[in-house]
Every structure is written in structure tokens, then in C-alpha cells.
Backbone as a chain_set.jsonl record, in Angstrom:
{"seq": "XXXXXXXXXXXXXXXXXXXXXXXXXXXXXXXXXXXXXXXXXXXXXXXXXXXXXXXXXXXXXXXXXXXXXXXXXXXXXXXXXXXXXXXXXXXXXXXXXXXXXXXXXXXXXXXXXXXXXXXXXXXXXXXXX", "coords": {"N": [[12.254, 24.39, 33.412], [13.17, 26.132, 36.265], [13.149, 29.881, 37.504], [15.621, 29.907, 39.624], [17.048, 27.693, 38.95], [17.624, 28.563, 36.387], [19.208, 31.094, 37.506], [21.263, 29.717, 38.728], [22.328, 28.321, 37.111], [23.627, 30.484, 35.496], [25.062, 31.499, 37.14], [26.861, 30.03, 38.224], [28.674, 29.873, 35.71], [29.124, 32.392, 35.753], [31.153, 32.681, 37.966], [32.93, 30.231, 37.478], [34.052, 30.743, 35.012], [35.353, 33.376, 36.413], [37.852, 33.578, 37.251], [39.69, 32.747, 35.235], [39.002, 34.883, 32.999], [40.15, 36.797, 35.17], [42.852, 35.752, 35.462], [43.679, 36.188, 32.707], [43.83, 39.144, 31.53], [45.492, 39.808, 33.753], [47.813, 38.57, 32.86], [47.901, 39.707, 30.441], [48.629, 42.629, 31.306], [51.037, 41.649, 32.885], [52.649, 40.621, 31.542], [56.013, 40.356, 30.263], [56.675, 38.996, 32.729], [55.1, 37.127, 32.813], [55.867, 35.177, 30.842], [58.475, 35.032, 31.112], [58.306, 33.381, 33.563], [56.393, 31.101, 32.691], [58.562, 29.779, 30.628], [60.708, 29.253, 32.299], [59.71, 27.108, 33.465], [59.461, 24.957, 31.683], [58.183, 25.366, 29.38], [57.213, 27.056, 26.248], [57.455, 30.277, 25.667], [56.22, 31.355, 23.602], [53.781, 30.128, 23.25], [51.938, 31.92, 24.945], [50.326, 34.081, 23.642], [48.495, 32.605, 22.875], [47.671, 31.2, 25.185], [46.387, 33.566, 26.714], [44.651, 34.202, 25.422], [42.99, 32.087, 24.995], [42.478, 32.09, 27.99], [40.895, 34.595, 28.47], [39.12, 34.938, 26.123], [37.895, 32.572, 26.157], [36.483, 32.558, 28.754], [34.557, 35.131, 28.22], [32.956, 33.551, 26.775], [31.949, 31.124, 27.722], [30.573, 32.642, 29.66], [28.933, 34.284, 28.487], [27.441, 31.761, 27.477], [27.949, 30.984, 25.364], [29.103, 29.187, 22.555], [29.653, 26.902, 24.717], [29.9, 24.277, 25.414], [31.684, 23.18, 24.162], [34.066, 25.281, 24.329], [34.002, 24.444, 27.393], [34.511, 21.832, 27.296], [37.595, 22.647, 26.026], [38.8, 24.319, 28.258], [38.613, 22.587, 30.292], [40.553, 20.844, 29.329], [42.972, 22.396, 29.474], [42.23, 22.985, 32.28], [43.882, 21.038, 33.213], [46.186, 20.342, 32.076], [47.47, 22.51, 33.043], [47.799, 21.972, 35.557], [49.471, 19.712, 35.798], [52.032, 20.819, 34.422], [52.346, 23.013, 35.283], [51.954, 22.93, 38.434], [52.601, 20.082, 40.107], [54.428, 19.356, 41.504], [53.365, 17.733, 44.341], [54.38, 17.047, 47.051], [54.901, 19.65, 47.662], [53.005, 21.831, 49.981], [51.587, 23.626, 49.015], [51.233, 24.018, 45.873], [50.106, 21.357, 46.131], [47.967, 21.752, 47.189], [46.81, 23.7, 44.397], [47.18, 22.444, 42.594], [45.161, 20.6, 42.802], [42.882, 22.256, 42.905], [42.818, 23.213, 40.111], [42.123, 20.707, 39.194], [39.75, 20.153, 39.857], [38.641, 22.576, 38.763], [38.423, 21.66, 36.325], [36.6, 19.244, 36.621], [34.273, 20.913, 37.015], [34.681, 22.371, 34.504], [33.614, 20.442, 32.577], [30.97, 19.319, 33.938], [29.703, 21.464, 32.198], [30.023, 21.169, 30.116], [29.137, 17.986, 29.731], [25.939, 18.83, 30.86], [25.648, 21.432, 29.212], [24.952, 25.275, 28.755], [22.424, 26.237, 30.06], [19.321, 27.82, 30.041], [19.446, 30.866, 30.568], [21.378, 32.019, 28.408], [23.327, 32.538, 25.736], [23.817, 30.117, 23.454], [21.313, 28.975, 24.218], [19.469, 30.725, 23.039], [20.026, 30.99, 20.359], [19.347, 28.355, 19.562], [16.669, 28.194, 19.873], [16.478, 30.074, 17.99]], "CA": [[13.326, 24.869, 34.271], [12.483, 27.507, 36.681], [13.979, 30.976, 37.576], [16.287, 29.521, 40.593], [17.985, 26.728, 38.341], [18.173, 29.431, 35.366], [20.003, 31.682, 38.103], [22.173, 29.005, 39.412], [23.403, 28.021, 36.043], [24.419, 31.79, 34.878], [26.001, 32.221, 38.096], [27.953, 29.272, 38.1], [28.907, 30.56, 34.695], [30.111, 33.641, 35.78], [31.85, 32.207, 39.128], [33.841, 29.414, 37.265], [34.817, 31.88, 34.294], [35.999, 35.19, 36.902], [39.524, 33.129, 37.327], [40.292, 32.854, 34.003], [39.057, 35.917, 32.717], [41.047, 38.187, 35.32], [43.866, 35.546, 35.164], [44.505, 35.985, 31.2], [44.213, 40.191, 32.131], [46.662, 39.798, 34.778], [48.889, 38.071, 31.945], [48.556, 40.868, 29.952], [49.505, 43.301, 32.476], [52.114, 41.368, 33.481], [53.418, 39.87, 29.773], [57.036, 39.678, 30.213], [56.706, 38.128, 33.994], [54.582, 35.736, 32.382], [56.597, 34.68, 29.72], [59.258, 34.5, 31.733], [58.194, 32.562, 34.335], [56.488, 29.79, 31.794], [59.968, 29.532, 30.032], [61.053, 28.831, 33.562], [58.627, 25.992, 33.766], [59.429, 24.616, 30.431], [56.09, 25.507, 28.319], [57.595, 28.023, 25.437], [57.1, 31.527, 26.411], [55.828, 31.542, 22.29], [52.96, 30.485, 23.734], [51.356, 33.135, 25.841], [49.361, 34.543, 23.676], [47.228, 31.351, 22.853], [46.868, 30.812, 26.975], [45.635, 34.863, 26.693], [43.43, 34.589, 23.838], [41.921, 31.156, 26.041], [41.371, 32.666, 29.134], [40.453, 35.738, 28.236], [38.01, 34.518, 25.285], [36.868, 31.414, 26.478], [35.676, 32.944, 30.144], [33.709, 35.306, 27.684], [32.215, 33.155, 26.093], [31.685, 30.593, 29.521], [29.619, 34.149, 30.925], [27.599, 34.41, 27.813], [26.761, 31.114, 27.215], [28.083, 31.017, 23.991], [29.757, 27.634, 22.166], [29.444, 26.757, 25.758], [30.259, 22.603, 25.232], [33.374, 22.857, 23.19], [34.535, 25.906, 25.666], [34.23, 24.13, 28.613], [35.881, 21.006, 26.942], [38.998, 23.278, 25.983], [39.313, 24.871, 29.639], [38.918, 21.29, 31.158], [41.814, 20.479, 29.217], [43.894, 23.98, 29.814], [42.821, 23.1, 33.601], [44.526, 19.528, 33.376], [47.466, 20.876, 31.347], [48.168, 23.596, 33.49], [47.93, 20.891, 36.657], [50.668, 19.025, 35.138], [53.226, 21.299, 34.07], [53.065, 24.373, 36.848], [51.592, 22.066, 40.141], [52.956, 18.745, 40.059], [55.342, 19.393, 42.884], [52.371, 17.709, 45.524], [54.749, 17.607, 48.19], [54.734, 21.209, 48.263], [51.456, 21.839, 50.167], [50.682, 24.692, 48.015], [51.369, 23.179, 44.293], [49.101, 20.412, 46.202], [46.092, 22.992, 46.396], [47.068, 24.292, 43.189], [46.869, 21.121, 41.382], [43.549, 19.606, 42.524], [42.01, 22.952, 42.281], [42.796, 23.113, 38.943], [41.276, 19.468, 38.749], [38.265, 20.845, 40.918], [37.651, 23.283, 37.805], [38.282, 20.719, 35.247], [35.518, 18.935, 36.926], [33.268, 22.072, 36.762], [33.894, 22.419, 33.232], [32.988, 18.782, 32.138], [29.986, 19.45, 33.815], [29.238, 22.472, 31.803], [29.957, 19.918, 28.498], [27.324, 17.209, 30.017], [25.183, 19.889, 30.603], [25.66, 22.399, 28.727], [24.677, 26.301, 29.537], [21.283, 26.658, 30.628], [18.402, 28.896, 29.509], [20.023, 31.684, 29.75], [22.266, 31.672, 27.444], [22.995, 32.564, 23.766], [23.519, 29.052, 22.817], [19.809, 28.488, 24.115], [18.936, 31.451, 22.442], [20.428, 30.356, 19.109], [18.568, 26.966, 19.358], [15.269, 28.724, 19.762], [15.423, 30.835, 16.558]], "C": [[12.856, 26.156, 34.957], [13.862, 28.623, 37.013], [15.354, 30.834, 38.839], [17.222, 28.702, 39.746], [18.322, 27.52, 37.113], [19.585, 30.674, 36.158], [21.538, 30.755, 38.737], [23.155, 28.539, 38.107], [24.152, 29.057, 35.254], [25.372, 32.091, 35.713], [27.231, 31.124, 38.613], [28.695, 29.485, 36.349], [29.765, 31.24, 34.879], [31.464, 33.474, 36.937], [32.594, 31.174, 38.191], [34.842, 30.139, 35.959], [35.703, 32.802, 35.233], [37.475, 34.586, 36.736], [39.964, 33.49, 36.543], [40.014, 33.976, 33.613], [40.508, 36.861, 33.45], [42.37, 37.333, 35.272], [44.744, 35.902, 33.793], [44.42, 37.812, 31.374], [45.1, 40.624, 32.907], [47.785, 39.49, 33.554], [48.931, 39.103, 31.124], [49.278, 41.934, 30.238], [50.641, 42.81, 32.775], [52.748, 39.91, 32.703], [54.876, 39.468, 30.358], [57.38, 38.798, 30.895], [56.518, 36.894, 33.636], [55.518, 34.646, 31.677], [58.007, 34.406, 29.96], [58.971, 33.299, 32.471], [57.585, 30.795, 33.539], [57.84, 29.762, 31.25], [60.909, 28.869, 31.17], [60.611, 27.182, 33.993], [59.148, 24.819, 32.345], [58.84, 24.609, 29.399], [57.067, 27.2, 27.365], [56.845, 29.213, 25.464], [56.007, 32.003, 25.091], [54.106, 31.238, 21.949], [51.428, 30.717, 24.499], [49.784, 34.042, 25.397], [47.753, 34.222, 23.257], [46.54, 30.862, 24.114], [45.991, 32.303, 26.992], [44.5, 34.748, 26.241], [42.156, 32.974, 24.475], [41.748, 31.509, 27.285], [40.634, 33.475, 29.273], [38.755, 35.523, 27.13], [37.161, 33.763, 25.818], [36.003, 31.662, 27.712], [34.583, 33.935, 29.558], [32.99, 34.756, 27.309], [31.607, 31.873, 27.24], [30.358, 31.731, 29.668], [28.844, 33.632, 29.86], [27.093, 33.234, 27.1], [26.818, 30.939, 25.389], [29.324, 29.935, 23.249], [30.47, 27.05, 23.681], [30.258, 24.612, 26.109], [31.413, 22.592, 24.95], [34.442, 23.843, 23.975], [35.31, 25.81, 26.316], [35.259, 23.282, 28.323], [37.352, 21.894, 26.76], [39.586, 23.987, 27.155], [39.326, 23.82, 30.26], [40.095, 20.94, 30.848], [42.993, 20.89, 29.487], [43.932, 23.68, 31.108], [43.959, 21.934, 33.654], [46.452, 19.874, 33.085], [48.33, 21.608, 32.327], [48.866, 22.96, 34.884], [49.047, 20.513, 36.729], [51.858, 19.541, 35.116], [53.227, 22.537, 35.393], [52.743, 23.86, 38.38], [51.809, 20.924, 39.858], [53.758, 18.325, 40.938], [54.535, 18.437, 44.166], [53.125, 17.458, 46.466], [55.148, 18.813, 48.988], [53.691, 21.321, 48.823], [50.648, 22.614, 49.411], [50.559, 24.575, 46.771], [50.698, 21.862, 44.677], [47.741, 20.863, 46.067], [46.109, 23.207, 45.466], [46.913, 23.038, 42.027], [45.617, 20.392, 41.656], [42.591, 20.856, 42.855], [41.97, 23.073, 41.002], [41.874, 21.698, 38.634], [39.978, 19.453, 39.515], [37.524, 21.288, 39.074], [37.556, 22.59, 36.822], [37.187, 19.897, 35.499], [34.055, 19.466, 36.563], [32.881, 21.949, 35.497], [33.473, 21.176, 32.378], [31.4, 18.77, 32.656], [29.128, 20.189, 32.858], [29.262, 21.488, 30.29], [28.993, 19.026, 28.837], [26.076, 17.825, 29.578], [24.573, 20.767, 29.779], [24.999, 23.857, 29.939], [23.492, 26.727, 30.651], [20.471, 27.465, 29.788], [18.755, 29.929, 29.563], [21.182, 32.185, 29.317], [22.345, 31.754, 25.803], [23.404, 31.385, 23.493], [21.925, 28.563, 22.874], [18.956, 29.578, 23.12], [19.127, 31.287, 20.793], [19.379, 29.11, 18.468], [16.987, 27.442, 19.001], [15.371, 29.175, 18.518], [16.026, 29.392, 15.192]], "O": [[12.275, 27.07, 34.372], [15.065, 28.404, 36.871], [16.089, 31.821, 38.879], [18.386, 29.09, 39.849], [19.415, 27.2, 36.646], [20.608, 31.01, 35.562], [22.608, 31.259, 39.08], [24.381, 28.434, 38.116], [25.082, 28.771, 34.5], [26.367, 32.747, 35.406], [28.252, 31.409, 39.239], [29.559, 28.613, 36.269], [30.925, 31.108, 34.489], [32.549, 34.035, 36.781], [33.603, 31.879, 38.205], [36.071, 30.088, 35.939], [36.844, 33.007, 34.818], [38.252, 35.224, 36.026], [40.69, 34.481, 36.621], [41.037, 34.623, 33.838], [41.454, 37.381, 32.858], [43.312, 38.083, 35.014], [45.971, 35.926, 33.69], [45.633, 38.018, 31.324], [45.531, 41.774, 32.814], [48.651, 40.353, 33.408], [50.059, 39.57, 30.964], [50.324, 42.254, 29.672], [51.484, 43.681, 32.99], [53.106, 38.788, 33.061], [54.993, 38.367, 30.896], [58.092, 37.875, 30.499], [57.194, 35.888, 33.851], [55.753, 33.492, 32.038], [58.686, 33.699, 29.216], [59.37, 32.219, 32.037], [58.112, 29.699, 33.732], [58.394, 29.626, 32.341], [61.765, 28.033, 30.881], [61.202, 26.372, 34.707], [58.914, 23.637, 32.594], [59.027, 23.786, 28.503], [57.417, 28.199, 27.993], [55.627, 29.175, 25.291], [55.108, 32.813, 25.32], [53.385, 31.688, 21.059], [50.375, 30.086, 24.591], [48.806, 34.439, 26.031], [46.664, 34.796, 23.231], [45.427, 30.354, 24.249], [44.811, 32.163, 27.315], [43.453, 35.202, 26.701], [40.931, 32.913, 24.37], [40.661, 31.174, 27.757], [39.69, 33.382, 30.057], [37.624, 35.905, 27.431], [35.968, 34.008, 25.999], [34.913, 31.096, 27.801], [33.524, 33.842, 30.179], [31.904, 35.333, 27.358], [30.403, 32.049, 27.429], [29.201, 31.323, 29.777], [28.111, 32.665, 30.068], [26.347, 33.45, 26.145], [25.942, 30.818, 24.532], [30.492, 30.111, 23.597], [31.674, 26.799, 23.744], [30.964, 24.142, 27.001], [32.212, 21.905, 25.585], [35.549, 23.39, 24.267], [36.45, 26.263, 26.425], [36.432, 23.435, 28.663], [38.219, 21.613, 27.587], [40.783, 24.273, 27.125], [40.23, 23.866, 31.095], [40.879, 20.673, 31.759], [43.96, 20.163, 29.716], [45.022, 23.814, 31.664], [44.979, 22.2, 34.29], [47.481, 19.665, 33.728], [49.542, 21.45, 32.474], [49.997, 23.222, 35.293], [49.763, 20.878, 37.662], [52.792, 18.957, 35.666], [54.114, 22.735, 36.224], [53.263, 24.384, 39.366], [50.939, 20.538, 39.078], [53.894, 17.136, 41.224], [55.254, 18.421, 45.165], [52.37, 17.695, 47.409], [55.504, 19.032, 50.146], [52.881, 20.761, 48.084], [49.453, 22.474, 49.15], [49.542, 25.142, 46.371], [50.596, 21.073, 43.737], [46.804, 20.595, 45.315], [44.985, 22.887, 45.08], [46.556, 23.016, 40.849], [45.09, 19.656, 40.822], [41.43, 20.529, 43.101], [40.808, 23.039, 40.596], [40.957, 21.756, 37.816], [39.316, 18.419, 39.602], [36.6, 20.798, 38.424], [36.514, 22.767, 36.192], [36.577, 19.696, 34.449], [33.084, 18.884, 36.079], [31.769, 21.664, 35.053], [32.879, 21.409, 31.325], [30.57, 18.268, 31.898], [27.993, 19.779, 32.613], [28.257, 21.315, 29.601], [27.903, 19.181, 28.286], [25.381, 17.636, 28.58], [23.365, 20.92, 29.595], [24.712, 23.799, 31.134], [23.614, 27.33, 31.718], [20.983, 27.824, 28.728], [18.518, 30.482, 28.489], [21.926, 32.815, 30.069], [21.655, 31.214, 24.938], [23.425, 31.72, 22.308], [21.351, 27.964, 21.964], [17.923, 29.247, 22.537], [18.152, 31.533, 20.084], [18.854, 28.992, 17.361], [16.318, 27.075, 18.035], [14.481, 28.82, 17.746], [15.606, 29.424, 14.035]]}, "num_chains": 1, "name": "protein.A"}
């Protein structure tokens, strides 16, 4: 693998993680909104801090290449989930973007499960020792 396909796979890494990361930050910042507005939706406001603790974690661990397979699988499913219950409206035009981007990134991360991380990466680094 050379230094172009090692760069392309960290940086699709860090580019399909940034969402989630600053999305589950935003949710902290803006807790009660949140927790309102799911409760609104029907998804128990109770919880919030299992969607936190997965966007926030899992986009860490996405960047650094770390249990990278099982991850991605659990954000493919979080994107699908989320598809479902907050964009499902598709005759809205904008809960129509909103729902097959979400199934855009669910795409992404299924690749990243095929795949997996790349070289660099602490799962490759794990394997090595």
C-alpha cells in the first residue's frame, strides 16, 4: 500500500467521523434541546446519552483507527436508525436530503467494515505487534 492510499484512508477517516464527533458535542452543549426534541420524535429522551457516548466515542475511535470494523458497523446502523425515525418525511425536500445522506454515510461506514482502517491505524498497529 503506498503513502497516497495510506493518506486517503486516514482522511476519509477523519472526514466521515467530523459529523458525528461535533454532532454528539453539539448534543452536549445543547442537552435539554436535544432531549427534547427526540421526545418530540418519539425515541425516549432516556436515551441521549448512549447517542452521546456513540458519536462522540465511536468518531474517536473511526479517527484513530481503533476497533474500526465493529465501529463502523454500529454507526452504519445509528446512520439507518436515525434515517428512519428523524427523516422519513421524503416529501419534505429537506428530510429527503437528510435521509439519504444519512444512507450515503451508512454506505461509507460498511465500507470501512469490508475494508477495514488502513495502515495507519492502531488496529494495524495492534496486528503488527
Amino acid at each position: 500500500m503506498n503513502n497516497l492510499e495510506k493518506s486517503a484512508d486516514l482522511a476519509g477517516r477523519i472526514l466521515i467521523a467530523a459529523i458525528f464527533l461535533l454532532a454528539g458535542l453539539n448534543k452536549i452543549s445543547g442537552y435539554e434541546g436535544t432531549a427534547a426534541y427526540m421526545a418530540s420524535q418519539g425515541v425516549p429522551a432516556a436515551l441521549l446519552p448512549l447517542v452521546i457516548a456513540l458519536e462522540v466515542g465511536g468518531a474517536i475511535a473511526i479517527i484513530l483507527g481503533l476497533f474500526t470494523r465493529l465501529t463502523a458497523l454500529a454507526l452504519a446502523g445509528f446512520c439507518v436508525a436515525s434515517a428512519a425515525l428523524f427523516h422519513a418525511n421524503l416529501a419534505d425536500q429537506m428530510q429527503f436530503v437528510l435521509f439519504f445522506k444519512n444512507l450515503a454515510m451508512a454506505g461509507g461506514f460498511l465500507f470501512l467494515v469490508a475494508n477495514g482502517p488502513g495502515a495507519w491505524s492502531l488496529d494495524a498497529r495492534m496486528r503488527k505487534d
